[in-house]
TIRO-2110 file (N, C-alpha, C; in Angstrom, 1 decimal):
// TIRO-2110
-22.7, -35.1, 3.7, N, 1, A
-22.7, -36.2, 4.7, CA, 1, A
-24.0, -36.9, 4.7, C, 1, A
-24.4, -37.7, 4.9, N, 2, A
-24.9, -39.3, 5.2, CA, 2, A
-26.4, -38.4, 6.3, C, 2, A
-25.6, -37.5, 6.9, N, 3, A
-27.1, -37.2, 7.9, CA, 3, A
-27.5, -36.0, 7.6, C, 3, A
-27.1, -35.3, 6.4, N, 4, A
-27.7, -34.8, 5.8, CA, 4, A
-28.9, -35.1, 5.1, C, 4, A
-28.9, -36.4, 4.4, N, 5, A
-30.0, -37.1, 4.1, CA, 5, A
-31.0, -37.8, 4.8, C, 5, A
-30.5, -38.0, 6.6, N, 6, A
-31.3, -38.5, 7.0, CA, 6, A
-33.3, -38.7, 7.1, C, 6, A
-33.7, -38.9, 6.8, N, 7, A
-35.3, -39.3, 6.9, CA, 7, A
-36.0, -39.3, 7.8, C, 7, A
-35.5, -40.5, 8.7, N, 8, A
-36.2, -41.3, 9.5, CA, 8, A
-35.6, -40.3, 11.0, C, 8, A
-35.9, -39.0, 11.5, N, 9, A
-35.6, -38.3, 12.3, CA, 9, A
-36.8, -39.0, 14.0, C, 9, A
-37.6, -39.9, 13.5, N, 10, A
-38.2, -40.6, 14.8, CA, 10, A
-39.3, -39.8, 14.9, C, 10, A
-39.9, -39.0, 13.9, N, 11, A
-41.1, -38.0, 13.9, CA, 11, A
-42.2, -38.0, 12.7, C, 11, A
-41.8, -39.1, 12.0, N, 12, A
-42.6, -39.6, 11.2, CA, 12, A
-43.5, -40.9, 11.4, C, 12, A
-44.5, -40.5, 10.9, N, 13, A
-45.4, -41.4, 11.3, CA, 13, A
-46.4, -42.0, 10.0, C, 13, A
-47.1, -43.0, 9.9, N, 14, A
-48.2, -43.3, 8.8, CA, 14, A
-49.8, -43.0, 10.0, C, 14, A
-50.6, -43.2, 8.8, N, 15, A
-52.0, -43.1, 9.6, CA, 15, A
-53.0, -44.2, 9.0, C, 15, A
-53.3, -45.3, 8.9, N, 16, A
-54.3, -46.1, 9.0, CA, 16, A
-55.7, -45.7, 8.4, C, 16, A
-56.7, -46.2, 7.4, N, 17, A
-58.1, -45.9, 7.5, CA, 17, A
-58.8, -45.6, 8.8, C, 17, A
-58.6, -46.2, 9.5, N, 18, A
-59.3, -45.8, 10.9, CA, 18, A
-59.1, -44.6, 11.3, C, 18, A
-57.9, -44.3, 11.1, N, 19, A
-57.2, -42.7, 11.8, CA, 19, A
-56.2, -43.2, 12.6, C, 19, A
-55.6, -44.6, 13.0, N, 20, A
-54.7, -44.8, 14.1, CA, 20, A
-53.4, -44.4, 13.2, C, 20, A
-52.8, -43.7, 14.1, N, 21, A
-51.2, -43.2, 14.1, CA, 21, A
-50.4, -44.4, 14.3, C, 21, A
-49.5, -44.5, 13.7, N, 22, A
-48.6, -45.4, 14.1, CA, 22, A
-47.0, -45.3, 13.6, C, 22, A
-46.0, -45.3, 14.4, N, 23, A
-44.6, -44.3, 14.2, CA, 23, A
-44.0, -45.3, 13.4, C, 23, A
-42.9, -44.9, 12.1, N, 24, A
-42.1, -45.6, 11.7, CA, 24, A
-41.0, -46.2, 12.4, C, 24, A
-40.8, -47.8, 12.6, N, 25, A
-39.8, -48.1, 13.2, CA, 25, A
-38.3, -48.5, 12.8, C, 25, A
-38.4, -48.7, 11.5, N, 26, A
-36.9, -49.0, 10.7, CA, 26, A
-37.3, -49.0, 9.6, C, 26, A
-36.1, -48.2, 9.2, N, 27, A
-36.1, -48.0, 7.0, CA, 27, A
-35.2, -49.1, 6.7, C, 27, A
-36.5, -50.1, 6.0, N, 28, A
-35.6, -51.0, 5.1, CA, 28, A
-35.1, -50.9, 4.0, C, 28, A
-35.4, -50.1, 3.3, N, 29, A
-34.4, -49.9, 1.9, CA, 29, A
-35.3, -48.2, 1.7, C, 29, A
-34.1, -47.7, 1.0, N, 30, A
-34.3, -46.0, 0.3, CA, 30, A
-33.6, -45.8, -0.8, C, 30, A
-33.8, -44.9, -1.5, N, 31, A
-33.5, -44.6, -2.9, CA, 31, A
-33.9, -43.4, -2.7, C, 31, A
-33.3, -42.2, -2.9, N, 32, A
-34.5, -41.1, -3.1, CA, 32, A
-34.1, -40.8, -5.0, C, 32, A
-32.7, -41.3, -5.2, N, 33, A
-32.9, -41.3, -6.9, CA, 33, A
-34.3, -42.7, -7.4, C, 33, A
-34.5, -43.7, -6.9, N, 34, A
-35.5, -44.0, -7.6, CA, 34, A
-37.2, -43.7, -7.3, C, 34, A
-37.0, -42.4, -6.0, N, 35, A
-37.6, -42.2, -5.3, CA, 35, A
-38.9, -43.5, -4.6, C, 35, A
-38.1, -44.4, -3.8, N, 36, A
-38.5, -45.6, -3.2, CA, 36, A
-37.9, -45.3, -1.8, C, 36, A
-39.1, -45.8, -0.7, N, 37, A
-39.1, -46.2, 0.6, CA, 37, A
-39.4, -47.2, 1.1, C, 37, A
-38.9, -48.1, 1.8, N, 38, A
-40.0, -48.9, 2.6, CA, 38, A
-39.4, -49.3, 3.8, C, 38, A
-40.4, -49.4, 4.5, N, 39, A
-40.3, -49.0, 6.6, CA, 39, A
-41.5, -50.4, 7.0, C, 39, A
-40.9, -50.4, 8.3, N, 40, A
-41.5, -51.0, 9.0, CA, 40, A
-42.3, -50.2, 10.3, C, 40, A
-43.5, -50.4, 11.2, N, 41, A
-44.1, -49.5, 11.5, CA, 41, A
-44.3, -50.3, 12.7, C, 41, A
-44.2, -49.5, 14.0, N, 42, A
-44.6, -49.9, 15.7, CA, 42, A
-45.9, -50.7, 16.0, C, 42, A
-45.9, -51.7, 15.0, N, 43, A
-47.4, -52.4, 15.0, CA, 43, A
-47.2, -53.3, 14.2, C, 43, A
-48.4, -54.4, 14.7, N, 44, A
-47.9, -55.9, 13.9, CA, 44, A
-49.2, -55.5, 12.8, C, 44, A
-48.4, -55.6, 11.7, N, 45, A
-49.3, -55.3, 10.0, CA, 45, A
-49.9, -56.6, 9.4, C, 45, A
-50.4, -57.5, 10.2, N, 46, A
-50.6, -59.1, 9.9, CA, 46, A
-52.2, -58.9, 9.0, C, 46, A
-52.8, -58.0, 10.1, N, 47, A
-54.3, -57.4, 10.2, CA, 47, A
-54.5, -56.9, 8.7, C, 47, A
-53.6, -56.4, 8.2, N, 48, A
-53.7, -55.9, 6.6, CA, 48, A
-54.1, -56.6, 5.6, C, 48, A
-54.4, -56.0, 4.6, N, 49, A
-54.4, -56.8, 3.7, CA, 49, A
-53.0, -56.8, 3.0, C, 49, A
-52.5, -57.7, 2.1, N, 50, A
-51.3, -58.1, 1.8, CA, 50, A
-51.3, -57.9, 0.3, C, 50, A
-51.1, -56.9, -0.7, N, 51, A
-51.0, -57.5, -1.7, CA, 51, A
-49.9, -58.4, -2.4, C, 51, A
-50.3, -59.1, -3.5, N, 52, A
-49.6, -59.9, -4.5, CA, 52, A
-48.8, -59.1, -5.6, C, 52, A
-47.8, -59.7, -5.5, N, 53, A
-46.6, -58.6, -6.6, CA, 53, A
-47.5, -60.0, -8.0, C, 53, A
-47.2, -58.8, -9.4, N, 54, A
-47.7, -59.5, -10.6, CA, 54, A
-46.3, -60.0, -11.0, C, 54, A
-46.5, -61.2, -11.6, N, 55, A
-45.2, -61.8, -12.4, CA, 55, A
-44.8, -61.2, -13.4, C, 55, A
-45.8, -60.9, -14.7, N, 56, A
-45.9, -60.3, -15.5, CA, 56, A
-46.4, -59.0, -15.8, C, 56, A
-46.1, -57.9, -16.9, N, 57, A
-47.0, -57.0, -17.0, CA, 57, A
-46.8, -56.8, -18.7, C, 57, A
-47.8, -56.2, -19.5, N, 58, A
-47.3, -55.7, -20.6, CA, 58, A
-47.9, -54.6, -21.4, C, 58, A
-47.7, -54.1, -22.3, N, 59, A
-48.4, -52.7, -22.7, CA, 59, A
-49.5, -53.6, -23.6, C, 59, A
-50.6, -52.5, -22.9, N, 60, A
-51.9, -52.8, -23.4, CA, 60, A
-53.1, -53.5, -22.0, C, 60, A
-52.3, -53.9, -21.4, N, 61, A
-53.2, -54.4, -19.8, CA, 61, A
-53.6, -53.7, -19.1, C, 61, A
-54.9, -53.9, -18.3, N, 62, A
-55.6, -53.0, -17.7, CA, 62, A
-55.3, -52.6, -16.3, C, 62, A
-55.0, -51.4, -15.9, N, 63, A
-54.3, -51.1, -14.9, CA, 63, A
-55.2, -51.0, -13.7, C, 63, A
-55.1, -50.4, -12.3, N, 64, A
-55.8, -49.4, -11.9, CA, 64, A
-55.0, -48.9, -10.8, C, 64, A
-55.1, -47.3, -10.7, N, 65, A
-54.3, -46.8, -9.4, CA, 65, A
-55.3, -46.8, -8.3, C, 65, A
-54.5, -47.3, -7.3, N, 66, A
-55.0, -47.1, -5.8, CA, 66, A
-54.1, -46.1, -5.2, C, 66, A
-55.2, -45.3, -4.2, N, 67, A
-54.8, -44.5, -2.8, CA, 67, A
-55.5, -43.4, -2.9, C, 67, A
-55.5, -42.8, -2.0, N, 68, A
-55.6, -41.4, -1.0, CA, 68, A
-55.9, -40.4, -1.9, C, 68, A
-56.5, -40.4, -3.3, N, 69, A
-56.3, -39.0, -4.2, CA, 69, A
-57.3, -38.2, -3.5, C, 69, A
-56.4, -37.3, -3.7, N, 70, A
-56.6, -35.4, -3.0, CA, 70, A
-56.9, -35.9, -1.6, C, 70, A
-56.9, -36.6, -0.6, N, 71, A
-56.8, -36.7, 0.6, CA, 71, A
-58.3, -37.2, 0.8, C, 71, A
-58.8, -37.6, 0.0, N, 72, A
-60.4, -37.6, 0.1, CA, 72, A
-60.6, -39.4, 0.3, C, 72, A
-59.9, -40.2, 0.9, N, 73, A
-60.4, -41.2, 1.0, CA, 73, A
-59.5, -42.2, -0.4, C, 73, A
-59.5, -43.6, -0.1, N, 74, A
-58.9, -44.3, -1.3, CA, 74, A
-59.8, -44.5, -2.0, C, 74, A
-59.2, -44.7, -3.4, N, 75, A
-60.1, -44.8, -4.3, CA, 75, A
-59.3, -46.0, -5.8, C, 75, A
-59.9, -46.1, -6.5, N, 76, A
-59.5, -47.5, -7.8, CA, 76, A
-59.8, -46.5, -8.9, C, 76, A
-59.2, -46.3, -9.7, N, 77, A
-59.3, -45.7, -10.7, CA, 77, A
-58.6, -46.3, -12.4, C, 77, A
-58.9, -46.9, -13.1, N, 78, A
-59.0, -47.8, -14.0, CA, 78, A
-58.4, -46.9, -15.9, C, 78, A
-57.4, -47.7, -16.0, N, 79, A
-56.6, -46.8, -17.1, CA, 79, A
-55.7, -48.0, -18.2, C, 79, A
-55.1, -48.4, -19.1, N, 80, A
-54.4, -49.3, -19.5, CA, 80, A
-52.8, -49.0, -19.1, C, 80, A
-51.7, -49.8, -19.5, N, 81, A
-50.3, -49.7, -19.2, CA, 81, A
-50.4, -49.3, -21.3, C, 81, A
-49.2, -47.9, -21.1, N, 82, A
-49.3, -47.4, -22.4, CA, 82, A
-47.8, -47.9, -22.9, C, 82, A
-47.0, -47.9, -22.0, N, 83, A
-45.6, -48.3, -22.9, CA, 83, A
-44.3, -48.6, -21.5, C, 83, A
-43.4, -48.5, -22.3, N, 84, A
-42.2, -48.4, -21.3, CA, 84, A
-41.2, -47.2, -21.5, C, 84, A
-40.7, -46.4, -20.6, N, 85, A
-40.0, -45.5, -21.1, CA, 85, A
-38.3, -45.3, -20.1, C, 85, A
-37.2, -45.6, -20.6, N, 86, A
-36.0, -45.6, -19.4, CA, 86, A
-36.5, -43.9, -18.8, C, 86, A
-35.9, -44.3, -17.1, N, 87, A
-36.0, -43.1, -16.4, CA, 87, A
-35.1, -42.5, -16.9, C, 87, A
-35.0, -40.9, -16.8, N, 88, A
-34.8, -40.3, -18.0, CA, 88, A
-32.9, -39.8, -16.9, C, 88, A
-32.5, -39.9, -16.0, N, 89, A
-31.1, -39.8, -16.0, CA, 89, A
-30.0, -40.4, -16.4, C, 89, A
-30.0, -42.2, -16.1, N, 90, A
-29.2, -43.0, -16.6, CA, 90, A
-29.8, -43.9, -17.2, C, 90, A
-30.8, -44.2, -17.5, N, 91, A
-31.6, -45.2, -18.2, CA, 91, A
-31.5, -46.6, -17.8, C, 91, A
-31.9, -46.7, -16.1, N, 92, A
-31.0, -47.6, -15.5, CA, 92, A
-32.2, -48.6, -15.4, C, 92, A
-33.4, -48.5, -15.5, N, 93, A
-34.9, -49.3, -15.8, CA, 93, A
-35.5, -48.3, -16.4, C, 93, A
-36.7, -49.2, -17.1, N, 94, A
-37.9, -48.6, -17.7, CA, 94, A
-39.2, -48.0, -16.5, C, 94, A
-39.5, -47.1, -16.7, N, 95, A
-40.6, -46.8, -15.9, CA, 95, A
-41.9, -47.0, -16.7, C, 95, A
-42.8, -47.4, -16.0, N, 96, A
-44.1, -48.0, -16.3, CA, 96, A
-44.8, -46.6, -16.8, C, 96, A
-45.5, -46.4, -18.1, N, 97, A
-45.8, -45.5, -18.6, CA, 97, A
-47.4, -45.7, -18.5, C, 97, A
-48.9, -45.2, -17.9, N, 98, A
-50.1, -45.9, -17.7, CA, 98, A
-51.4, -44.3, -18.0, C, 98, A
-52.3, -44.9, -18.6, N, 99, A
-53.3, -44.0, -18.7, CA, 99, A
-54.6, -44.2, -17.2, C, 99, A
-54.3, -44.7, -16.7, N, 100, A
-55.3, -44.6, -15.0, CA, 100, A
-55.2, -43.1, -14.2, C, 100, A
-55.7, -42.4, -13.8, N, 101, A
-56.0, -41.3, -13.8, CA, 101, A
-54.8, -41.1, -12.0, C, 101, A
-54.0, -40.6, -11.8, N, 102, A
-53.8, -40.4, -10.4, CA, 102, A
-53.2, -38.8, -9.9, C, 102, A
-53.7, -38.7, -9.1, N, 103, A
-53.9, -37.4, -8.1, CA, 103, A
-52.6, -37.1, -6.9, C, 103, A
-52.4, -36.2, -6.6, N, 104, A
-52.2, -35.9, -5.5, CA, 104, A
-52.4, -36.7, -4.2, C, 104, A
-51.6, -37.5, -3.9, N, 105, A
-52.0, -38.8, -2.6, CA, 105, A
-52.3, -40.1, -3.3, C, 105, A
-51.8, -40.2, -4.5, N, 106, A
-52.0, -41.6, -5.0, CA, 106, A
-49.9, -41.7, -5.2, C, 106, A
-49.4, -41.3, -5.2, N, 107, A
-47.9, -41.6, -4.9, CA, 107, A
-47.6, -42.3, -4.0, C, 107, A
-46.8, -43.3, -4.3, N, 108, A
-46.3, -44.6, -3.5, CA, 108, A
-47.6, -45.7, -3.0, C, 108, A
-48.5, -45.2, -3.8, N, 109, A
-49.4, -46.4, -3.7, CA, 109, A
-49.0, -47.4, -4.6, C, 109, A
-50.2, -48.7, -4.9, N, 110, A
-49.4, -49.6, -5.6, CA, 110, A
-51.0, -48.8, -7.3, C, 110, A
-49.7, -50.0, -8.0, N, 111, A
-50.7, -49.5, -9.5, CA, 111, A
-51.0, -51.0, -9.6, C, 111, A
-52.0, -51.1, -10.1, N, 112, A
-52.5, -52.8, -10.3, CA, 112, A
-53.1, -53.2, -11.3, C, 112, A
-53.0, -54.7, -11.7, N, 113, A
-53.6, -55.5, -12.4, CA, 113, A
-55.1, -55.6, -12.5, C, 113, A
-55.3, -56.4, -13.1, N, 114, A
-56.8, -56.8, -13.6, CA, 114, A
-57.3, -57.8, -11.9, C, 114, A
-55.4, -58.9, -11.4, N, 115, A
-56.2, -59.5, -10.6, CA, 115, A
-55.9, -59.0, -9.0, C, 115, A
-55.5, -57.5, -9.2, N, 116, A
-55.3, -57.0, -8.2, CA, 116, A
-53.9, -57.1, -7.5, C, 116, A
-53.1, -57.7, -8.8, N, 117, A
-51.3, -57.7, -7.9, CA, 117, A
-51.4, -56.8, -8.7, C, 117, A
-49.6, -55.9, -7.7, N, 118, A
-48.9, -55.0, -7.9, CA, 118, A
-48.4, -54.8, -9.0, C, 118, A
-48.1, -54.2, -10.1, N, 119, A
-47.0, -54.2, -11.1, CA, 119, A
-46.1, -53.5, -10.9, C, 119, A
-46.5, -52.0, -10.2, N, 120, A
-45.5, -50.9, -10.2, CA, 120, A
-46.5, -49.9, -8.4, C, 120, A
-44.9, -48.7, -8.3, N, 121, A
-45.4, -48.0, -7.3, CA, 121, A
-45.4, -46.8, -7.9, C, 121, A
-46.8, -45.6, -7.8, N, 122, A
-47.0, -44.6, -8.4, CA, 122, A
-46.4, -43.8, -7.8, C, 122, A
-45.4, -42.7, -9.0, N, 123, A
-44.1, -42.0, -8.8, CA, 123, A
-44.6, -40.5, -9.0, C, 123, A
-45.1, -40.7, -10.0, N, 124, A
-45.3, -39.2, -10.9, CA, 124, A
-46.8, -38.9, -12.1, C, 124, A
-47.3, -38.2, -11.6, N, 125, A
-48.6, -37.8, -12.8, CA, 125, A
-48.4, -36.5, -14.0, C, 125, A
-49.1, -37.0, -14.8, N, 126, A
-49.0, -35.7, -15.1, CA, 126, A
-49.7, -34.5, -15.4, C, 126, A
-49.8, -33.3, -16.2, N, 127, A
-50.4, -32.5, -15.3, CA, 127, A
-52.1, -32.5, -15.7, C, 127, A
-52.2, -33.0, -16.7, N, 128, A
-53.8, -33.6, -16.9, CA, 128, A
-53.9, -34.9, -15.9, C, 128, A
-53.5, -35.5, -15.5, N, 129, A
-53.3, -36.9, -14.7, CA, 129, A
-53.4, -37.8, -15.7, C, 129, A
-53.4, -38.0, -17.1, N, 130, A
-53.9, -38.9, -17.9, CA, 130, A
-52.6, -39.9, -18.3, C, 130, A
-51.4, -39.3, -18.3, N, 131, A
-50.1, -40.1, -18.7, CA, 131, A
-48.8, -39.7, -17.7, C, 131, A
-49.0, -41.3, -16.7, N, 132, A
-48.5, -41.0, -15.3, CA, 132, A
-47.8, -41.9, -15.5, C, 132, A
-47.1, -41.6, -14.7, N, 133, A
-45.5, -43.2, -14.5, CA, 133, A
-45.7, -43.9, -12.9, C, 133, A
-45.3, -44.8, -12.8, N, 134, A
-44.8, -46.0, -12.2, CA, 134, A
-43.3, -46.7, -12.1, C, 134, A
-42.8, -46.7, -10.8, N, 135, A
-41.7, -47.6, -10.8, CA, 135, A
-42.2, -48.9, -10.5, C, 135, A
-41.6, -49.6, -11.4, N, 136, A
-41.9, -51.5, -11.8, CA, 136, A
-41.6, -52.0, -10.8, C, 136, A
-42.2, -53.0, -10.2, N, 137, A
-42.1, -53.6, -8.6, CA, 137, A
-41.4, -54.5, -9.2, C, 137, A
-40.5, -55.2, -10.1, N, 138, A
-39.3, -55.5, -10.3, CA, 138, A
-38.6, -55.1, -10.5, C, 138, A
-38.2, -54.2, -10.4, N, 139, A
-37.0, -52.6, -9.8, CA, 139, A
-37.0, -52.8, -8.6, C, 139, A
-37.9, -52.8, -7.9, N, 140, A
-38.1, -52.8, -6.1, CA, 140, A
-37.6, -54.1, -5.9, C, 140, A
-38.3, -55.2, -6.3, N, 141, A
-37.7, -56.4, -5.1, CA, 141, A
-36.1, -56.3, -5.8, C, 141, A
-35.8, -56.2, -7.3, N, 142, A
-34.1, -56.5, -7.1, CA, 142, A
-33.3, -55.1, -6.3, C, 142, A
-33.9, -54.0, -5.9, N, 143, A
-33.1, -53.5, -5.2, CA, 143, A
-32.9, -54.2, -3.6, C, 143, A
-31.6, -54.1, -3.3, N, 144, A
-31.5, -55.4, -2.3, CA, 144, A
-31.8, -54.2, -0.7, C, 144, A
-32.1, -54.9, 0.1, N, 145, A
-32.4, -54.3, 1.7, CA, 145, A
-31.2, -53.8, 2.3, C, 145, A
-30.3, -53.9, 2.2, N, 146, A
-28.7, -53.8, 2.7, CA, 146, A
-28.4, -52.4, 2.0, C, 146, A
-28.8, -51.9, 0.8, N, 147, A
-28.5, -50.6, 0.1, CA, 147, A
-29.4, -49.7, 0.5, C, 147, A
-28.5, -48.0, 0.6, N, 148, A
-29.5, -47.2, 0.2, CA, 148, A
-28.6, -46.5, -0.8, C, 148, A
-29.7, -45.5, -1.5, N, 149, A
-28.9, -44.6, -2.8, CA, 149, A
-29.5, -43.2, -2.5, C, 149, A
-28.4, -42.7, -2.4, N, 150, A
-28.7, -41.1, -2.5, CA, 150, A
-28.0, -39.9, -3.6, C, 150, A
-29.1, -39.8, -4.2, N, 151, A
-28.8, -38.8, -5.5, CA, 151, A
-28.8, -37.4, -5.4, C, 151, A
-27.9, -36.7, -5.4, N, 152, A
-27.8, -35.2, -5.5, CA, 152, A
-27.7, -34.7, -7.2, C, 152, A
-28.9, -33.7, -7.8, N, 153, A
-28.7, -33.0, -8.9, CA, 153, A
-28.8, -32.0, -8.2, C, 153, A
-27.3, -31.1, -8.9, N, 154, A
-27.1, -29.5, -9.0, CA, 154, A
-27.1, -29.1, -10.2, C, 154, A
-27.3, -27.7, -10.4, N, 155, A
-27.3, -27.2, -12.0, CA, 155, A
-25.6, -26.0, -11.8, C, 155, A
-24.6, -25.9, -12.5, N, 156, A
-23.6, -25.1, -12.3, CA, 156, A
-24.0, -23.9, -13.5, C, 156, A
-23.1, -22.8, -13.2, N, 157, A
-22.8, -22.0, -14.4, CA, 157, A
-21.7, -21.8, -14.5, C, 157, A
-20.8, -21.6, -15.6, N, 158, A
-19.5, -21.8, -15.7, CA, 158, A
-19.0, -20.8, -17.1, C, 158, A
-18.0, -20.4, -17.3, N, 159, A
-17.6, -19.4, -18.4, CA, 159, A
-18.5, -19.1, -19.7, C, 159, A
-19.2, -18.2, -20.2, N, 160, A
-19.6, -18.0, -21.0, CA, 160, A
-21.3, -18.8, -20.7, C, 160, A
-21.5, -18.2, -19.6, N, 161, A
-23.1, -18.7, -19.1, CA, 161, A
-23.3, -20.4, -19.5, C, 161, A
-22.6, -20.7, -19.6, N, 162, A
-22.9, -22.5, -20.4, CA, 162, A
-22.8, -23.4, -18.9, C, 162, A
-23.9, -24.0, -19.2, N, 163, A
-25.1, -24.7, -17.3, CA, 163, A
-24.3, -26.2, -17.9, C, 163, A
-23.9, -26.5, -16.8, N, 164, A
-23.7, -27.5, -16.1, CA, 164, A
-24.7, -28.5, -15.5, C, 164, A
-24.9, -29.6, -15.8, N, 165, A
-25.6, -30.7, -14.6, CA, 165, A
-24.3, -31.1, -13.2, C, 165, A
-24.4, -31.3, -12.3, N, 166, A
-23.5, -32.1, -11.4, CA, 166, A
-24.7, -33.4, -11.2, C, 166, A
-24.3, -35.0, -11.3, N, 167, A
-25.3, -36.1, -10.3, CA, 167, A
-24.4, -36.8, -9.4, C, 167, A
END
């Protein structure tokens, strides 16, 4: 069921540089297969800075990840975009393949350009941090606000030990 998946239980919150708490007020679009969120928060966010989505991106350009790595404060950390690779269940987009180093608390931050727009949002590192992925912030604006998507993987076993995927 539908509230099985629910999220937004009214007990989640973000926290600000400063330290101000501030509670999620409405989920505007979810995916947890593209694993994407975005909410609106009990505060006017005018005060922020805004970044610029990039028009273009391509392998070989200079990246850098922003956010929160290891909880220690944000940080820029500077790497190239290495390729493109389809996410690996239905090959339904490419995910941004980047050598910029990202940590633990750099997920769902943005990954960025030379002039500081968005290209993609960081999904997954790997276990050196050196070859990490991104979902393409053209994945995000065409997923439309009105949708969400919810993905269930199970593994089965069935006659003769032979494993099953269910999605």
């Amino acid at each position: 069921s539908v509230e099985h998946f629910s999220l937004n239980s009214g007990s989640y919150s973000v926290r600000d540089t400063k330290g101000n708490v501030y509670k999620i007020a409405t989920i505007e679009r979810f995916s947890n297969y593209r694993d994407i969120v975005q909410f609106t928060i009990e505060k006017e966010t005018a005060e922020y800075y805004q970044f610029k989505i990039a028009d273009t991106y391509e392998e070989g350009d200079v990246v850098y990840t922003a956010g929160n790595a290891h909880g220690e404060g944000v940080v820029f950390r500077k790497g190239s975009l290495t390729s493109f690779t389809y996410e690996p269940v239905n090959g339904q987009w490419k995910d941004i393949r980047y050598t910029a180093p990202a940590s633990p608390g750099n997920s769902g931050g943005p990954l960025l350009n030379l002039k500081g727009e968005v290209v993609g949002i960081i999904t997954q590192k790997s276990s050196n941090e050196n070859l990490n992925y991104a979902f393409p912030i053209r994945e995000f604006i065409a997923f439309q606000k009105k949708n969400a998507e919810f993905y269930v993987h199970q593994l089965a076993e069935v006659e003769s030990l032979q494993r099953l995927r269910y999605n």
